[in-house]
N, C-alpha and C positions, 0 to 999 in steps of 0.2 A: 570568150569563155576563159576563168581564172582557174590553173587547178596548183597546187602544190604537194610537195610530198618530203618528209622528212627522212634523209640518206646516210646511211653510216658509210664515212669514206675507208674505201682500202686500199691498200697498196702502201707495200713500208715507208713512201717518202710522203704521203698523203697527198695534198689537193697541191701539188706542184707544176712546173712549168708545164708538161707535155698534155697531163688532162686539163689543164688551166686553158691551153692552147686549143684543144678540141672543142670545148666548149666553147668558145669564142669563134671557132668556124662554125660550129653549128649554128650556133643563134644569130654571128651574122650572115648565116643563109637563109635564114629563115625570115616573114614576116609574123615574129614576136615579141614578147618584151621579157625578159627571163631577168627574175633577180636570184643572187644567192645571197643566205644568209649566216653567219656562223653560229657559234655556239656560245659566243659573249653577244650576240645581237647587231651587230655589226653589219650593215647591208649593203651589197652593192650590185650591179649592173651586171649580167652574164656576157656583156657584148666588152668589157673591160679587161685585156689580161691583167695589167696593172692591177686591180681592184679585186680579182680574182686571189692573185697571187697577197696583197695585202690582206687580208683574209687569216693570214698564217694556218689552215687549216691543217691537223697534221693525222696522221692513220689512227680509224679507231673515233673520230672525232665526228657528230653529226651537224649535219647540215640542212637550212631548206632551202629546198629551190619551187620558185614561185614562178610559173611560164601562166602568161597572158598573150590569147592570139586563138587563130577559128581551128587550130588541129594540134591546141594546148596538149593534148592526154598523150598523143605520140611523139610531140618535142620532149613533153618531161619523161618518158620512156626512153631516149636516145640519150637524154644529159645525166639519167640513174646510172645505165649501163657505161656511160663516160666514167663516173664517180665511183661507181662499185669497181671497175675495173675487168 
């Protein structure tokens, strides 16, 4: 199952190292496949901090994230609550 959700980031330094980092544990604990996307279209792998952090995503700026896997709706619930802060 595919589900996505379009997120406005918070937090004054935006989608920076420490939530860049959570996300990267999460999905690699997980058996999914998570991409995030910015807001020039620019797409890349949730399991990447590199990729994450290339993103430049900064507060204020939306995002999607795209989780594929059998308990899709509660991964992308756990990487909102990473992003929202």
């Amino acid at each position: 199952m595919t589900v996505s959700a379009l997120v406005v980031v918070s937090g004054e330094s935006g989608l920076h190292a420490r939530p860049a980092a959570e996300i990267v544990k999460l999905v690699q604990g997980a058996n999914h496949t998570v991409s995030i996307t910015n807001q020039a279209g620019k797409r890349v792998s949730g399991a990447s901090l590199l990729g994450i952090l290339s993103l430049g995503v900064k507060a204020g700026e939306t995002i999607e994230i795209e989780v594929d896997g059998p308990s899709a709706d509660e991964v992308l619930d756990l990487l909102k609550a990473v992003v929202t802060g």
